[in-house]
Backbone bond lengths (Angstrom), bond angles and torsions (degrees), N, CA, C in turn:
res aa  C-N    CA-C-N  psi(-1)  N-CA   C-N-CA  omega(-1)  CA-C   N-CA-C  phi
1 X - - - 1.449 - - 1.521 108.65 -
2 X 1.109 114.12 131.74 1.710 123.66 162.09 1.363 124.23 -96.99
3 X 1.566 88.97 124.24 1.573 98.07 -179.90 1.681 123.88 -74.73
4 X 0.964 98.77 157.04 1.776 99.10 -179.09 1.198 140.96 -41.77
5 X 1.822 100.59 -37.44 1.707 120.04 150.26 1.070 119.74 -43.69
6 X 1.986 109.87 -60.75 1.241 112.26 175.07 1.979 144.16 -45.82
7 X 1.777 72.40 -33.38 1.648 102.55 -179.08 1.354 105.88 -75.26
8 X 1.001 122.43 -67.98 1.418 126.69 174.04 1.879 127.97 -49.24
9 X 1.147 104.08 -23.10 1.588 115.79 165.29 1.357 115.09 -72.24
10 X 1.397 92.87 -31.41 1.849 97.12 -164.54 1.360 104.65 -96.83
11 X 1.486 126.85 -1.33 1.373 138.23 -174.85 1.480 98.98 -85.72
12 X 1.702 106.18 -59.62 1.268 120.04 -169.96 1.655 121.10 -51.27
13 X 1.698 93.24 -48.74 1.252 112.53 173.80 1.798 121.03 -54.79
14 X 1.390 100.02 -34.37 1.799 109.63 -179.43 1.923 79.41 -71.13
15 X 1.405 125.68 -86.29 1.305 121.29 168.17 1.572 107.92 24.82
16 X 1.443 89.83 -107.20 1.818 99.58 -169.45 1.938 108.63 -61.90
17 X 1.014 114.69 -8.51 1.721 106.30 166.19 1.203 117.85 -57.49
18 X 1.584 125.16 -41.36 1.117 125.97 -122.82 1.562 82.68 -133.56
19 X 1.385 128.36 8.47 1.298 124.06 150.95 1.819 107.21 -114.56
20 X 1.188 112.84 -9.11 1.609 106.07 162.29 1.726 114.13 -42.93
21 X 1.518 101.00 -75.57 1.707 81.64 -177.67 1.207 142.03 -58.08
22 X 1.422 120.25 6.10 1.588 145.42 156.71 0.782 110.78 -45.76
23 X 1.853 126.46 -48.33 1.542 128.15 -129.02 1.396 97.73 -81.49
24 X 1.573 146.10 -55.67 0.750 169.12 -114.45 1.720 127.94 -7.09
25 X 1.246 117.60 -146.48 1.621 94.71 170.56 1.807 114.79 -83.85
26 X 1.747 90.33 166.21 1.518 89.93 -174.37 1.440 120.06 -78.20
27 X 1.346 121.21 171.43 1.891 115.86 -165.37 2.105 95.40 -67.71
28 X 1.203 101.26 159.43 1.640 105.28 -165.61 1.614 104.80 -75.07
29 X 1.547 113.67 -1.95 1.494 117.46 -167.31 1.590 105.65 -145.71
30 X 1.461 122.71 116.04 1.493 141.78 170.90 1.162 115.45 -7.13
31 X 1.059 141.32 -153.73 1.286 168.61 -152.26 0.818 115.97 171.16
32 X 1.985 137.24 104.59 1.231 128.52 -152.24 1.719 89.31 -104.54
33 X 1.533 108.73 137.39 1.741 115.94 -170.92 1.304 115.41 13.16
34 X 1.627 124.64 110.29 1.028 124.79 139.45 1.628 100.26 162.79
35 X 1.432 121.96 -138.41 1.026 109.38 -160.98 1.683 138.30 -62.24
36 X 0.767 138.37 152.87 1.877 135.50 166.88 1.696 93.57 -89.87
37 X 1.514 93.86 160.33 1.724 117.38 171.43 1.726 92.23 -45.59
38 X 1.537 105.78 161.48 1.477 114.32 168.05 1.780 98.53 -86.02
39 X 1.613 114.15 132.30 1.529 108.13 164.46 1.630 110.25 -106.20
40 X 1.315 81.55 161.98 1.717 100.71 169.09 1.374 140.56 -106.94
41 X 0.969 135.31 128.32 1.938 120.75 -145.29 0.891 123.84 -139.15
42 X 1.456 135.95 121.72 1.787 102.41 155.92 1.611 99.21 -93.62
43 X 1.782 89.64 179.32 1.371 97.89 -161.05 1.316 112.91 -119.92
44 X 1.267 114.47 -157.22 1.846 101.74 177.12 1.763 87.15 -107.97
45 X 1.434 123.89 127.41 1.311 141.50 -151.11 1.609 133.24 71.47
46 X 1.077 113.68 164.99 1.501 124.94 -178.28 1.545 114.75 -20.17
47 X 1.108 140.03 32.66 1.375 130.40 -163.81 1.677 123.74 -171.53
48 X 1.321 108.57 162.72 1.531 97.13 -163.56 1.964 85.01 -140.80
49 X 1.857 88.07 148.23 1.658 80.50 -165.72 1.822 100.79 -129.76
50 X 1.064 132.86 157.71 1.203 134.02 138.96 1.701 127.56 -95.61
51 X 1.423 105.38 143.47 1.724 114.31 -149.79 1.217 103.30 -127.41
52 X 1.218 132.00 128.29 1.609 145.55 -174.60 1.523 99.36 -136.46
53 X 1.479 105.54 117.36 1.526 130.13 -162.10 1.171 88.52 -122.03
54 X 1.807 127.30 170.39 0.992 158.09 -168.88 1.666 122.58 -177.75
55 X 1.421 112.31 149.30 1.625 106.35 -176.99 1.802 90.29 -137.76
56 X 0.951 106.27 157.38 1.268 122.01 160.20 1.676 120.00 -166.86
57 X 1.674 126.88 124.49 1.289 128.56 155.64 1.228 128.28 -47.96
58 X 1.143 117.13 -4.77 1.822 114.33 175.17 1.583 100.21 -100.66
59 X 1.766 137.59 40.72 1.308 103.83 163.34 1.030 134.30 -79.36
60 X 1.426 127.56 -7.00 1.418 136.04 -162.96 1.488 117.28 -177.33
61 X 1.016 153.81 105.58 1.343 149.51 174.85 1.867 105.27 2.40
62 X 0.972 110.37 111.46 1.555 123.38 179.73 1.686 107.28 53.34
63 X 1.260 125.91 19.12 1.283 123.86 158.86 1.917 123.16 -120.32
64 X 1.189 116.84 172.51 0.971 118.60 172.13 1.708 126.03 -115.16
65 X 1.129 120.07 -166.48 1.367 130.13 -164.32 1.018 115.04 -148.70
66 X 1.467 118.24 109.57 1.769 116.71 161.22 1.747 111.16 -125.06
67 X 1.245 89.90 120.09 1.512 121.99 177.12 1.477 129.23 -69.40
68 X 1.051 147.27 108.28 1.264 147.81 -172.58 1.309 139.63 -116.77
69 X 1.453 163.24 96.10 1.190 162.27 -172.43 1.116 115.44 -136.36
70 X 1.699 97.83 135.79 1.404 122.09 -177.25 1.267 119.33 -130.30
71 X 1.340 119.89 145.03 1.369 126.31 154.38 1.231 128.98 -116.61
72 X 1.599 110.91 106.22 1.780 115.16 -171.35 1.582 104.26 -90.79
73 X 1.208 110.54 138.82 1.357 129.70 172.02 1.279 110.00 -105.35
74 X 1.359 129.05 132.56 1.293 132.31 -176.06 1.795 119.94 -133.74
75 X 0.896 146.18 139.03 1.286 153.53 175.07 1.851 116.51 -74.13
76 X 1.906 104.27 89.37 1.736 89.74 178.47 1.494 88.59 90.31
77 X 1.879 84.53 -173.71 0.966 100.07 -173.83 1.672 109.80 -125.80
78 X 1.263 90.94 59.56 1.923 110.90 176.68 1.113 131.60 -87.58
79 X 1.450 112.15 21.80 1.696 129.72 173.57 1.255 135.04 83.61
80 X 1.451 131.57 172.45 1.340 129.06 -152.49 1.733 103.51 -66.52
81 X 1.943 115.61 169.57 0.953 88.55 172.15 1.908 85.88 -151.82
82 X 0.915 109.72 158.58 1.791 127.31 -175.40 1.518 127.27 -120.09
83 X 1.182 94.06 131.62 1.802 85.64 -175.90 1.791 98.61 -152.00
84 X 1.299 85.83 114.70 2.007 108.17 178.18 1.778 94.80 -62.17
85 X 1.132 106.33 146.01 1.503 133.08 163.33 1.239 112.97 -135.75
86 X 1.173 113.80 137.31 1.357 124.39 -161.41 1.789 93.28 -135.54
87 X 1.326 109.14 141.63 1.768 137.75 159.26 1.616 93.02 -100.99
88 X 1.416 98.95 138.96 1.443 111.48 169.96 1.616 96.35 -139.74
89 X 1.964 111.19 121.25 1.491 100.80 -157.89 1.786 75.30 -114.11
90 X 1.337 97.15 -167.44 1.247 118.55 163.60 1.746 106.26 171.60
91 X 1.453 104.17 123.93 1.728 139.32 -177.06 1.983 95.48 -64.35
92 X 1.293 112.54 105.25 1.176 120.00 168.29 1.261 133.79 -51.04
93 X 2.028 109.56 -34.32 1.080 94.44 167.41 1.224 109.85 -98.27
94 X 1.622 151.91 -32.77 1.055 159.12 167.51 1.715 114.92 -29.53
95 X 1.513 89.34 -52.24 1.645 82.87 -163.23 1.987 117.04 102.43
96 X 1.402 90.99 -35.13 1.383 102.02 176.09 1.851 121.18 -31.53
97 X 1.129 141.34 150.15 1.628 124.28 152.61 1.234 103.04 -153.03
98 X 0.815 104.15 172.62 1.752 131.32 -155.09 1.362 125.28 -163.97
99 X 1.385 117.56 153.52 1.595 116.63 164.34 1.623 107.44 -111.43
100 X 1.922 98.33 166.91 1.500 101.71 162.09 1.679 95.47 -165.82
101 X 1.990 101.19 116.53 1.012 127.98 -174.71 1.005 142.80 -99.77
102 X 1.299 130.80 103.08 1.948 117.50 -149.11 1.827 77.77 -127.57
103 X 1.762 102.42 158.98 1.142 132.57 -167.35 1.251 119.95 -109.60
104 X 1.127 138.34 87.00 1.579 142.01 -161.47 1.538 100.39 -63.00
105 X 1.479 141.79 172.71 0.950 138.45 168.53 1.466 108.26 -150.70
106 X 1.214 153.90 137.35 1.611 144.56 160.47 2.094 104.71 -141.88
107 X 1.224 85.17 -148.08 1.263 151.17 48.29 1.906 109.14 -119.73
108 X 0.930 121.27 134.89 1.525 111.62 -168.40 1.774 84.77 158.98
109 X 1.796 96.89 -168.40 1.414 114.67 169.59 2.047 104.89 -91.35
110 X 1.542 106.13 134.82 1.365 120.02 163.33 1.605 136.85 -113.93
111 X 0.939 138.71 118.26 1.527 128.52 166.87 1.254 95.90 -112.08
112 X 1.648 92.88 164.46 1.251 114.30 152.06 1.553 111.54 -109.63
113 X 1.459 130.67 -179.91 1.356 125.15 171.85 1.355 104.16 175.14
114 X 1.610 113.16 -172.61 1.246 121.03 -169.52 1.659 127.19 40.59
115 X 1.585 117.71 -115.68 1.855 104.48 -165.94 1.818 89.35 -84.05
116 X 1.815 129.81 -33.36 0.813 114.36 151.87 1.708 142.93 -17.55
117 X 0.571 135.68 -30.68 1.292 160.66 165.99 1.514 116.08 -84.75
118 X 0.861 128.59 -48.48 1.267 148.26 -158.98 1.927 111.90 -68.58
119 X 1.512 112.82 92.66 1.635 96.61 178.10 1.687 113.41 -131.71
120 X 1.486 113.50 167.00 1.251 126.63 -167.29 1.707 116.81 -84.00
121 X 0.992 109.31 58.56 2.391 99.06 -166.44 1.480 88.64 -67.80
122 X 1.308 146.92 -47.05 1.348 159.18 -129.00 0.971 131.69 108.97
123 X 1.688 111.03 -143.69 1.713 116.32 165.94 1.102 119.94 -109.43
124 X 1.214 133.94 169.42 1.652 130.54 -159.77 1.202 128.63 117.18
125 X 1.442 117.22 -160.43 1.145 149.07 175.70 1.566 120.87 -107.70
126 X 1.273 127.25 91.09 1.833 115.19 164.74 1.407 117.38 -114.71
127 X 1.357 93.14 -167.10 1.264 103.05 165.95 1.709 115.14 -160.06
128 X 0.962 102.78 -174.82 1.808 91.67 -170.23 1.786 120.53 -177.71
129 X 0.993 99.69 144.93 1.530 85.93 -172.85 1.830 104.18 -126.42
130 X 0.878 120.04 151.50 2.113 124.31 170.89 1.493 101.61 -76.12
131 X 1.605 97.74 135.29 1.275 118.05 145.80 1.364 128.57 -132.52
132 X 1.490 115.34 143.66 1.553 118.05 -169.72 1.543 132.41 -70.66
133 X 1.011 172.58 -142.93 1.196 165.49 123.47 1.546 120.45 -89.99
134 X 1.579 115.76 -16.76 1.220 133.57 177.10 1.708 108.89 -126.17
135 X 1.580 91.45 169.46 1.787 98.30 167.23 1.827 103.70 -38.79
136 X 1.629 111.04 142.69 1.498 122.32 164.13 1.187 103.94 174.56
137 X 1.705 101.80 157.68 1.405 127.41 -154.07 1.679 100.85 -143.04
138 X 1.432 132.46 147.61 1.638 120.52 -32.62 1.616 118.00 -67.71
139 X 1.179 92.49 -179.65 1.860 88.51 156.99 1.108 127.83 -63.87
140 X 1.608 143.67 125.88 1.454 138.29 149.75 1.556 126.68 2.62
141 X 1.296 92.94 -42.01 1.538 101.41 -175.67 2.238 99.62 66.43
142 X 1.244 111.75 163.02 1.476 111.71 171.53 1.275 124.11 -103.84
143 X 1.454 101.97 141.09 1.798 110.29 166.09 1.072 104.65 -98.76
144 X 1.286 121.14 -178.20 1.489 149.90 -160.57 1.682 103.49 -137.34
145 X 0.958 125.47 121.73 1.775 115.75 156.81 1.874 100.85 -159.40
146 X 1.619 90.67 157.49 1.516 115.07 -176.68 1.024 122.41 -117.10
147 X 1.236 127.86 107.55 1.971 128.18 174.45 1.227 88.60 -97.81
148 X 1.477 89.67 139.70 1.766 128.33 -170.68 1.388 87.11 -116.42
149 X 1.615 105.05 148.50 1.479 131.10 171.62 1.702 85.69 -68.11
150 X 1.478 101.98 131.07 1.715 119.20 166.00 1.744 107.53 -56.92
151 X 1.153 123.29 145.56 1.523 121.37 -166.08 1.964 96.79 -156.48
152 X 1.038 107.64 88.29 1.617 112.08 -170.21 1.946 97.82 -55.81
């Protein structure tokens, strides 16, 4: 007999398979600030989420902004569930890269926002794409964004 955890993992899991070969490669040209592809996830607990990310160089005087929302769906009432999202940038002319990792939580609707959101890559030019902490389908695909030296 399979339990409900079991059932439901293995549902989810057929789930995100069967939009893998969808994903395919990403478009040959960025996305200048703003959204990434919508992904699909399971998470760490009972639940499977879809994730709508965002970047932008205007979050803060010489910082940036990545935006996040989720909606976890969960089976019952079998407890909370979490799923890491990750920005992976990298400074075009530098070379530099970096991460910046915020923690979704549900099962329900999540954002993040405001200083949350809010991180330091430098100055420049990047670009960057999301990755999940669990199984998910498609790729992010890449944005593009620029933090400008602050100039009162």
């Amino acid at each position: 007999m399979i339990s409900i955890r079991t059932g439901f993992a293995l549902a989810a899991a057929s789930a995100v398979a069967a939009v893998v070969p969808l994903a395919g490669a990403s478009p040959a040209g960025a996305v200048v600030e703003g959204p990434f592809a919508t992904i699909y996830a399971l998470t760490d607990g009972p639940c499977a989420a879809q994730v709508d990310a965002s970047v932008s160089g205007n979050g803060y005087p010489d910082h940036a902004a990545f935006t996040v929302s989720t909606n976890m769906v969960g089976i019952g009432d079998m407890g909370a569930c979490s799923l890491p999202v990750t920005l992976n940038w990298r400074n075009l002319t530098t070379g530099q890269t970096g991460t910046f990792t915020t923690v979704a939580r549900g099962p329900g609707y999540w954002s993040n926002g405001g200083y949350s959101a809010i991180f330091a890559p430098g100055i420049g030019n990047f670009t960057g794409n999301v990755t999940i902490g669990n199984a998910y389908a498609p790729e992010s695909g890449g944005v593009d964004f620029t933090v400008k030296k602050y100039r009162p």
